[in-house]
C-alpha positions, 0 to 999 in steps of 0.5 A: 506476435514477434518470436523472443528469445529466440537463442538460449542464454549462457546465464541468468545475468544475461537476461537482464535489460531489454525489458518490454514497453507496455502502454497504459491504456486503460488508467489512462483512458480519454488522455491525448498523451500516451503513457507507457510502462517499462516492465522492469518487473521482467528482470530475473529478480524482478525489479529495475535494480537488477541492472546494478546488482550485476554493474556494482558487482563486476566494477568492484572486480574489475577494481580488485576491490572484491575478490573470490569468495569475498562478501557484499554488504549493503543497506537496500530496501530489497530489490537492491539486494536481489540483483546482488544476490543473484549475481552473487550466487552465480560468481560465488560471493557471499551476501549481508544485507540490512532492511529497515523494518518497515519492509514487507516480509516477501523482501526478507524472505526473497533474500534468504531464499538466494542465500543471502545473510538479512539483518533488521534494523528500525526505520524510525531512527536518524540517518546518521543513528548506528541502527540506520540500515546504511550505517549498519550496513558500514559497520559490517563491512568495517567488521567482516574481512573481505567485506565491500559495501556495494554502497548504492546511495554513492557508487556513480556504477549506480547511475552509470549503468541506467545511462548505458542500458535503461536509457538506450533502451527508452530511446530506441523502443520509442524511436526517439519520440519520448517527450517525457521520463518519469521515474521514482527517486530512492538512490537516484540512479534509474531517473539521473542515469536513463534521464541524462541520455534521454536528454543528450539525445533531445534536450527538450525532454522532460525529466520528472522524478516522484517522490513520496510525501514525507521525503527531503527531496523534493524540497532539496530539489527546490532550495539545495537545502534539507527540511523537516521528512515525516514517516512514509510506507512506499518502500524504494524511493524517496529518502532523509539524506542526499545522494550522489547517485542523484544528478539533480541538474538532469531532474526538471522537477520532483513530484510528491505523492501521497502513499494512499494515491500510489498504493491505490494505483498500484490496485488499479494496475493490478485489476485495469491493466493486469500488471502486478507491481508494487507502491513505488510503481504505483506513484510513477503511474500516477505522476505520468498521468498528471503529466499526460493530463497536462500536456495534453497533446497527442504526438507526446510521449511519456515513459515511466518504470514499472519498477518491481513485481507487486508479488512482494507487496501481497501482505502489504498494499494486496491486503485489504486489512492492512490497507484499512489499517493504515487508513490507506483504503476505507473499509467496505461500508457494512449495511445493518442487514449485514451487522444482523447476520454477524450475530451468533446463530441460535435467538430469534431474528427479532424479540418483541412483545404485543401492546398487551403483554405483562411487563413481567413477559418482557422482563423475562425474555429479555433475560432468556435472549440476553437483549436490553431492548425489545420493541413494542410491536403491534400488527407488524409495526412498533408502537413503543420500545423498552429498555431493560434498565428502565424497567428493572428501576421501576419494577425494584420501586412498585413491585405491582408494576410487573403485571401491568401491560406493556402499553401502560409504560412503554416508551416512544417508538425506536427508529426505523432503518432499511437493511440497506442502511451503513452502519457507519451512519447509525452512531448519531441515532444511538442516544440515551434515550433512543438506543437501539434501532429496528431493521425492516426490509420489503416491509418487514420488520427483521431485526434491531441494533443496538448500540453494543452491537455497533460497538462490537463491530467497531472493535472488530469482535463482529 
């Protein structure tokens, strides 16, 4: 392997850039076209916005518009305000940042652990509501003396500073032989600044921003005008206002994703590729591979982000149970066997009586084993079922029924199931008349379901 740095570096800021290339070639197996990722998860703070923590920072000096021992303020969805804490802490600026709530709690706390001042606000509100995080984040400013805002969404250093590094960088690690620049859009900056190079040096690349289903840019993109966004979970990109850090004449088309595809794929690069990154990443990687798909042609290229480390997504797109519960991932299908072994340890596998039990015996273990159902089992196989209501209506109105057998006033048989069998498909065999089912597995009767076991687990208490 090549030797890397090879010469130790002054500081922190001076490790920016230069992130390595990796191709994608297990998502994206059996594709002619190549993909490969920019890992700009290798930046000091861990994402592509270090690249204009740092630029925003050393332009709001060269203007004199900050000064020692000044404050930067912004509204980001994270990864903006570590590169500006980083480069803060080193020239010795203090830091206040606002989040939208929807953010996972690794941000919020990356942000403190740097130092930096973090203030909460609502992600369901208008843009132009004070409790927006953008204009929160102006009305600090307004408030604080000595106070920028590094103001990501407008400031042309955002764009510029991709123009310089991201851009370059693209063309020289792929001698020139990129085809086509995928990238997310939240500020704009990473795909209208690296896109506007790729394209000054070949005017026939392709440049295709991704965009989460439910923003307002694809749709501006399309007609110059704003619609209708709904609420979306990848956190970075996308948005319900119009930028200027945009180039939208560099953009050759917008792509929307759904959140499900772009977490998913996150996943896969997780446990494909071993890349740890986050949902925003998740969707380049997805649009890449539509893209590669289409083309189609061996001596293409396609380059997209790698945008941050998924290490800030663990309790979000890294937990199954979010996932689950944001309907963004199925829940594993649980079979009956598995339902079985949830129940609490103590009663028998199954409760069953013989064709000539006493209805008085039947009555009696299903009031010491705390069921409503026992069947009716003769030589390893049910012949009938019994339910506790049923029988307690009719011993209350001929008391003489107790000491009948069994067989005299059982009911049909209940349904068979193999152990094997989902619980999710058992609903529309629990009815009125038939509510419960057994379990058998190599031919043996292990066990029963009812229908308030299915709902204890349905309601998650089993």
């Amino acid at each position: 392997m090549k030797p890397q740095h090879l010469e130790p570096y002054p500081s922190t800021l001076e490790t920016i850039g230069w992130t390595p290339l990796i191709r994608l070639g297990r998502v994206g197996a059996g594709l002619a076209t190549p993909v490969f990722g920019k890992a700009e998860y290798v930046n000091p703070g861990g994402s592509v916005k270090d690249r204009i923590g740092l630029a925003i920072i050393e332009a709001a000096e060269a203007t004199d518009e900050l000064k020692s021992g000044g404050t930067i303020v912004e509204g980001t969805s994270g990864n903006t305000g570590v590169g500006l804490a980083i480069a803060a802490a080193l020239k010795g600026y203090h830091c206040i940042f606002t989040l939208p709530d929807k953010m996972s709690q690794e941000k919020v706390r990356l942000l403190r652990a740097y130092g930096a001042e973090v203030v909460i606000t609502p992600t369901a509100v208008p843009p132009d509501h004070p409790e927006n995080y953008v204009m929160k984040a102006k009305q600090i400013v307004h408030d604080t003396p000595g106070a920028v805002l590094a103001n990501q969404f407008y400031n042309q250093v955002n764009p510029e500073a991709h123009y310089r590094t991201t851009g370059p960088e693209i063309w020289e690690q792929t001698r020139g032989k990129v085809t086509h620049f995928v990238a997310g859009a939240g500020t704009g900056g990473t795909v209208s600044g690296a896109g506007k190079f790729l394209k000054e040096k070949n005017p026939a690349i392709k440049v295709i921003a991704g965009d989460p289903v439910g923003s307002l840019y694809t749709g501006y993109h399309r007609n110059r005008a704003l619609g209708e966004g709904s609420p979306y979970k990848v956190e970075g990109i996308g948005g319900d206002k119009v930028p200027s850090t945009v180039w939208w004449d560099v953009i050759d088309e917008f792509r929307q994703v759904p959140d499900r595809d772009s977490m998913r794929m996150a996943r896969r690069l997780a446990r494909e590729e071993g890349l740890l990154v986050g949902g925003s990443t998740g969707l380049n990687v997805v649009i890449s591979l539509q893209v590669a798909a289409e083309v189609n042609a061996a001596g293409a290229c396609v380059v997209t982000i790698l945008c941050d480390t998924g290490e800030r997504y663990l309790s979000k797109i890294f937990d199954d149970d979010w996932m689950q519960e944001n309907q963004l991932l199925e829940a594993p299908r649980l079979s009956v066997e598995q339902l079985l072994a949830r129940r609490p340890k103590g009663a028998p596998e199954l409760v069953s009586v013989t064709p000539a039990a006493q209805v008085r015996q039947a009555l009696n273990l299903m009031s010491t084993w705390s069921v409503s159902q026992i069947p009716v089992v003769d030589d390893g196989q049910c012949v009938g079922g019994l339910t506790e209501s049923t029988l307690m209506t009719r011993a209350l109105a001929q008391p003489a029924m107790l000491d009948r057998p069994v067989r005299e006033v059982m009911d049909p048989p209940f349904p068979v199931v193999d152990a094997a069998f989902p619980t999710d498909r058992l609903a529309p065999m629990l009815t009125r008349e038939s509510p419960a089912t057994l379990v058998q597995k190599d031919g043996k009767l292990i066990g029963i379901v009812s229908r308030y076991d299915l709902l204890q687990q349905l309601i998650g208490t089993r």
